[in-house]
C-alpha positions as CSV (number, residue, x, y, z in Angstrom):
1,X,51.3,21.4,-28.1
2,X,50.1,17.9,-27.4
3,X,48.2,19.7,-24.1
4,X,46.5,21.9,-26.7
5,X,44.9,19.2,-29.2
6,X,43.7,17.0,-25.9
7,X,41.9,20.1,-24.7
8,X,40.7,20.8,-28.2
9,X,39.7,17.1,-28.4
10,X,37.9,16.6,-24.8
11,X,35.8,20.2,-25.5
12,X,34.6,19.3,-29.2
13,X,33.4,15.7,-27.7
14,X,31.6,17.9,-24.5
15,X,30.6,20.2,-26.6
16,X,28.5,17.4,-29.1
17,X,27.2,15.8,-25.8
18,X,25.0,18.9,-24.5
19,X,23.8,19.5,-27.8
20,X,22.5,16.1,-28.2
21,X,21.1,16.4,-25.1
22,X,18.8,20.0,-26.6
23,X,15.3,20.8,-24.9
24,X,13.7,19.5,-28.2
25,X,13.8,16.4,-26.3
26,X,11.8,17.5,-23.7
27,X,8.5,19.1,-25.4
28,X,4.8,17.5,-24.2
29,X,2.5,16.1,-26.5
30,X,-0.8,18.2,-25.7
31,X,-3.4,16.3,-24.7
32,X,-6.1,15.0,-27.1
33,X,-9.1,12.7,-26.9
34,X,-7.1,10.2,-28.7
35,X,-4.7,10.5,-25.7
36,X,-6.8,8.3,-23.9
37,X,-6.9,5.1,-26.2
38,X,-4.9,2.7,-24.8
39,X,-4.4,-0.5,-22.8
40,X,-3.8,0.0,-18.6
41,X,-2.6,-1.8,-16.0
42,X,-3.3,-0.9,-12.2
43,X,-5.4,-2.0,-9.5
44,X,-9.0,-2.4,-8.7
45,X,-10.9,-1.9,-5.5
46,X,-13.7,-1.9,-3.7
47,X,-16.7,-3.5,-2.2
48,X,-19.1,-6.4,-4.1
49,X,-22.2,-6.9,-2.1
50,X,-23.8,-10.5,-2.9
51,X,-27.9,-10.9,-2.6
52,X,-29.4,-14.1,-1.5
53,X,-32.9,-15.4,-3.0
54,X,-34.0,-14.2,0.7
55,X,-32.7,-11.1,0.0
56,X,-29.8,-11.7,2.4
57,X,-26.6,-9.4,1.6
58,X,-23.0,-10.3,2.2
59,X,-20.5,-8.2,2.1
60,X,-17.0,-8.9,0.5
61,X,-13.9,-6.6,-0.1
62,X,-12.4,-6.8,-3.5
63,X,-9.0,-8.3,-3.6
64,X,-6.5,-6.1,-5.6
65,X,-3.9,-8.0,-7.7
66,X,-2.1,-4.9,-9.1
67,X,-2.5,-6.9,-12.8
68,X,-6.2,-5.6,-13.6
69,X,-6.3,-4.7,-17.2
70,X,-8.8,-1.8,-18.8
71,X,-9.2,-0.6,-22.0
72,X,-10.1,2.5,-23.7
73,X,-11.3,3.5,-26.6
74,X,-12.2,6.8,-28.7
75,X,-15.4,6.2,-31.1
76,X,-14.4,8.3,-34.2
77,X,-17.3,9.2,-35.1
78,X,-18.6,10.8,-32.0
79,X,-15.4,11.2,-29.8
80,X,-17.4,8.9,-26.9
81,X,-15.3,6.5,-25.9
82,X,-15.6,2.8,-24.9
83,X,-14.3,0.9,-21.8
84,X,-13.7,-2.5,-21.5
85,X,-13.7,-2.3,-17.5
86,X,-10.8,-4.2,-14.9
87,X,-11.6,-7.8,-14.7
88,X,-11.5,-7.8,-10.7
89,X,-11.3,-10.4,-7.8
90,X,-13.0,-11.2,-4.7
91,X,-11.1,-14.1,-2.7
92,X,-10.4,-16.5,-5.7
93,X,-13.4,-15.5,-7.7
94,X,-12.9,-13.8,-10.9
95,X,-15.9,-11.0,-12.0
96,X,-15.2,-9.7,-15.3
97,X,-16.0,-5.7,-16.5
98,X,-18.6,-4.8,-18.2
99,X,-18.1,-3.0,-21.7
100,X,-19.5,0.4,-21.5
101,X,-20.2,2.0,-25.1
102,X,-21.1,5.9,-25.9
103,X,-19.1,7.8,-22.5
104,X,-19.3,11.3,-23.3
105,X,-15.7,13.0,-22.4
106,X,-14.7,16.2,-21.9
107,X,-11.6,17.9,-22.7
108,X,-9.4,20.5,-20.9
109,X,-5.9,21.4,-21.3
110,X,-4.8,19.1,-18.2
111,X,-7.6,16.0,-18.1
112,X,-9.9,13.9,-19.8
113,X,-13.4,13.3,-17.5
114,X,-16.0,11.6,-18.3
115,X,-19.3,10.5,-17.1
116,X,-22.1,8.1,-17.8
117,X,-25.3,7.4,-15.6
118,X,-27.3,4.6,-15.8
119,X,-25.4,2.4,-18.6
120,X,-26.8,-1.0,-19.7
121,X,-24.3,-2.9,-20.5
122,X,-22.7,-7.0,-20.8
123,X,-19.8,-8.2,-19.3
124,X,-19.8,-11.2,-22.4
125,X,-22.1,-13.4,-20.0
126,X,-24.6,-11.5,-18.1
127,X,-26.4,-7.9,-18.0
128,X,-24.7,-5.2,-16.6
129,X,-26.1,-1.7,-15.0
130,X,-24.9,1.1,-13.8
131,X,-22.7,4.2,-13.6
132,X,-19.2,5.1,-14.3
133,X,-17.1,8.3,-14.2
134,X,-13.3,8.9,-14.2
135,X,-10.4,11.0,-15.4
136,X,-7.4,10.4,-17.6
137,X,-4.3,12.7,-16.3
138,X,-0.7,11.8,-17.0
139,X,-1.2,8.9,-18.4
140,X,-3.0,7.9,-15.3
141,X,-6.4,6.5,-15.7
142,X,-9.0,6.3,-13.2
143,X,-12.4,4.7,-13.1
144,X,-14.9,4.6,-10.4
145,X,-17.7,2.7,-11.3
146,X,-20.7,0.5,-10.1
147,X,-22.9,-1.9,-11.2
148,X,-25.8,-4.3,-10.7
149,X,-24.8,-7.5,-11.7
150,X,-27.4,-10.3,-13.0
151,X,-29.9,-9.0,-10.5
152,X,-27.8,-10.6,-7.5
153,X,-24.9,-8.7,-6.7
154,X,-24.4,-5.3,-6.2
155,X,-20.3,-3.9,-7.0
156,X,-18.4,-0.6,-6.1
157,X,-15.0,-0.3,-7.9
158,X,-11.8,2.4,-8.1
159,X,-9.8,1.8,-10.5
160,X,-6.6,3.3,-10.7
161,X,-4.0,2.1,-14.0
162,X,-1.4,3.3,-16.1
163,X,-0.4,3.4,-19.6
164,X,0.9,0.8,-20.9
């Protein structure tokens, strides 16, 4: 008898557990615009090419830190969205993104890509040109952009970040 109500005992608690565990649990969000807002943390790089006043060009890799933080946006009025692009480091030297206003996005059922050519743009010191493009899967964001920066340099950044 005391067999039976152990039994009885050990299958009602199994029983609870898979039910808690149910594939409610398990259902996907589908992907909106507003899926992209959000804060991300990856890496950036990429080449920045430096001009002399002689027109001279140097070279220099960018130096990923795995902390670059960008930012995204969703204008609500428009569904464009704004990025606040990856601070991101060549040797000690700190360059920071550019805000980039009015991307247009498209949605499909698995991404977000967007596109803009030929932004104008400041980084909260000096003008910023050029384009950007990228993809948000998976709460994976990805940014390729480049830029002409004050008239002397010359950049060429992937970005790759998650949510965080």
């Amino acid at each position: 008898m005391k067999a039976n109500k152990y039994f009885l005992i050990v299958a009602a608690i199994a029983s609870l557990t898979f039910t808690a565990c149910s594939s409610d649990d398990d259902t996907v969000e589908p992907l909106t615009i507003n899926s992209i807002e959000g804060e991300y943390i990856g890496e950036a790089t990429g080449t920045l090419v430096t001009i002399s006043q002689t027109g001279e060009r140097q070279s220099h890799n960018v130096t990923p830190q795995g902390t670059e933080t960008a930012t995204v946006t969703v204008n609500a009025a428009d569904g464009t969205l704004v990025i606040n692009e990856p601070t991101f480091y060549v040797g000690k030297g700190a360059y920071l993104g550019a805000i980039v206003r009015k991307i247009p996005a498209v949605l499909t059922d698995e991404a977000i890509t967007f596109s803009l050519k030929d932004y104008s743009s400041m980084n909260g010191f000096y003008t910023v040109a050029g384009d950007i493009s990228g993809e948000y899967k998976d709460k994976k964001l990805i940014l390729d952009y480049t830029f002409l920066h004050a008239g002397q340099m010359i950049g060429t950044i992937h970005y790759e970040g998650i949510k965080r």
